[in-house]
N, C-alpha and C positions, 0 to 999 in steps of 0.2 A: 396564507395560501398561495401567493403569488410567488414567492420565494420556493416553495416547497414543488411550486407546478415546474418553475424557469430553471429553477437553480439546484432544486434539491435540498435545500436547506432549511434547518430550522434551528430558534435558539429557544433554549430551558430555563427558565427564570426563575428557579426556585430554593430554597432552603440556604437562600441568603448568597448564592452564586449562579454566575450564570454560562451556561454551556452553550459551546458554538455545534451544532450535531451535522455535519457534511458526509454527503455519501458517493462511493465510487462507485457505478453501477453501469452496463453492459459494457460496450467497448471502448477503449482509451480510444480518443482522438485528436489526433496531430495536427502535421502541419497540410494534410489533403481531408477533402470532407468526405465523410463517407455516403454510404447511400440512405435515404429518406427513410427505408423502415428498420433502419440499424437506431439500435436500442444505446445513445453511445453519453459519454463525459467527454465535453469539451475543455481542454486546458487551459484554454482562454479564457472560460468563464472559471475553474480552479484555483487559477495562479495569483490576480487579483483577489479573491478571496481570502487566501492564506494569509496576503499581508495584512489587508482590514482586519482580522482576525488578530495578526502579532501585534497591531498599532492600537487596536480597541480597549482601553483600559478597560473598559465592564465589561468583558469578555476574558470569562476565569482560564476558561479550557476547553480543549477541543476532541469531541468525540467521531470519529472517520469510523463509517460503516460502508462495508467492503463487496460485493455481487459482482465481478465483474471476468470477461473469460481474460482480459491483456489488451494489448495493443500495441499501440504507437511505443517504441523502445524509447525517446529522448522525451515526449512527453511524459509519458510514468515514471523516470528520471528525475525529471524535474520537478515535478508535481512530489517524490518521495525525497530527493535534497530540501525541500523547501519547508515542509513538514518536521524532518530531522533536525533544522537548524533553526526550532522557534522554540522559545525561552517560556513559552506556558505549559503547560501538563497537557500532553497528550495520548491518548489509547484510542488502538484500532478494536473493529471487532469485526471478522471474516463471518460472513452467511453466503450459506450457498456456493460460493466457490468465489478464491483471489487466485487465479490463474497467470501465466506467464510473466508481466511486468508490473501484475497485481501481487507479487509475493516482496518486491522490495517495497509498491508502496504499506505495506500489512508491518513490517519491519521498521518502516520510519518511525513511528511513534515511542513513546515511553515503553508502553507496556504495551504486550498483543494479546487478543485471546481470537476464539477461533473455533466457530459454533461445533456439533458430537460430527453431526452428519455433514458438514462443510467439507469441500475439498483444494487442495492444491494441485496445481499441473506446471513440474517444474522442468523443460526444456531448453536446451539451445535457440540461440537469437536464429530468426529468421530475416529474409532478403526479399523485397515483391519488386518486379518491373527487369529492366535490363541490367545484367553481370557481366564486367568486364572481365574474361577471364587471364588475371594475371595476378601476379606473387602480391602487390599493393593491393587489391581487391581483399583477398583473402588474410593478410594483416589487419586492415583495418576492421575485417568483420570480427575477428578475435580478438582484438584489443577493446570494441565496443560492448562484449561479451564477457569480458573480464571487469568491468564499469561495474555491473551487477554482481559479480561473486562479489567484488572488493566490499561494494555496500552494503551487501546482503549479510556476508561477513561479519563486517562492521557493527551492522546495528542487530545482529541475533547472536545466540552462543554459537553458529555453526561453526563449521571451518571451512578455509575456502577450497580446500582438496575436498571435504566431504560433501559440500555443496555444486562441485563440479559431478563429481561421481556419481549423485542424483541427477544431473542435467544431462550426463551424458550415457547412462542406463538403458542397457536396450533389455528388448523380450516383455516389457510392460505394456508399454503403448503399440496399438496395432498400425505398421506402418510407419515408425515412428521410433524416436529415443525421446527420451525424458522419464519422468518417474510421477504417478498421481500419489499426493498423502492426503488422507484422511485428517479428521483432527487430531486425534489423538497422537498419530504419526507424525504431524506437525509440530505436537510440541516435544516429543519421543526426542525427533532430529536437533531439538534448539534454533529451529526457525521461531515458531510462537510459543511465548511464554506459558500460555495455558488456556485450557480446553472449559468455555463460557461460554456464557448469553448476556443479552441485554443486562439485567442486573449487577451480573458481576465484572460489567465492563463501565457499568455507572457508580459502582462501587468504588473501585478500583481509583477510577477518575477525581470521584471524591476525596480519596484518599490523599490521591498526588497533590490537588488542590490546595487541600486542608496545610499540606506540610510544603507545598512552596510557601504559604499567607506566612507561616511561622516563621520559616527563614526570611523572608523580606522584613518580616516584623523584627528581628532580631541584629539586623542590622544598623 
């Protein structure tokens, strides 16, 4: 219970393996704290995780369930590199909505699914505080912005011209460019592999589990 209250975590100890189940849920938080009744994930307490996680022999796999609107750009970055590059079977499962820097961490994993009614909101990077207005300012905001196509890329079937083209969409968002998908649209695009629930994201996990043990076994 104490894990589940501080942390958000819990592990599944059953049918002969055992699941790490971590959840991403309101607002990413960086490297500034946000305010007292923001609903947020701290990367601090994440990022330790992850590795406990990789270094944990009885620890088969890991399940990332997703509620969150975005955030911090270099923390959900890192929080989705770190995920990407661990050697146990991993699947996300989007509820509710994986919004702005919540779609590459949804992507880091093996496999994604990505509840009926779920939503994605995929936009351009944003800037908060003082802007230097000069040519270096505006470089480095596009080349941080391009971080995310590459990965996003990377680890979905998108492409990164089609995945711009959604981020930079206007006449959807009121006020606004970007582009909202649904689930189904999500997996339409080859951002998320497929349109699940709980079961068949345990399923799934099972699966990947099942067929790493063989391969190590075969070595």
């Amino acid at each position: 219970m104490q894990n589940i209250k501080e942390m958000g975590t819990v592990e599944v100890k059953e049918k002969g393996r055992n699941i790490h189940c971590l959840t991403i849920i309101g607002q990413i938080e960086g490297h500034v704290v946000l305010p007292p009744q923001n609903k947020t994930t701290k990367y601090e307490h994440v990022l330790p995780q992850l590795v406990a996680i990789e270094d944990d022999e009885k620890i088969d796999g890991l399940l990332l369930i997703l509620n969150t609107v975005g955030g911090d750009v270099e923390a959900g970055l890192a929080i989705a590199e770190m995920i990407a590059s661990m050697s146990k079977p991993t699947v996300s499962l989007v509820l509710g909505g994986g919004h702005s820097i919540g779609v590459p961490m949804a992507v880091s994993t093996n496999y994604s699914f990505i509840a009926p009614s779920a939503t994605m909101t995929i936009h351009p990077l944003r800037l908060s505080g003082m802007i230097i207005g000069v040519p270096q300012t505006f470089e480095y905001f596009e080349r941080m912005q391009e971080r995310v196509v590459e990965f996003v890329a990377k680890n979905s079937k998108i492409s990164k011209d089609a995945f711009r083209k959604l981020m930079l969409k206007t006449g959807e968002l009121a006020n606004d460019v970007g582009t909202i998908l649904f689930g189904h649209e999500a997996v339409e695009h080859g951002i998320i592999d497929e349109v699940g629930g709980l079961s068949s994201a345990l399923k799934k996990l099972d699966e990947l589990i099942e067929k790493k043990k063989k391969g190590d076994n075969r070595k």
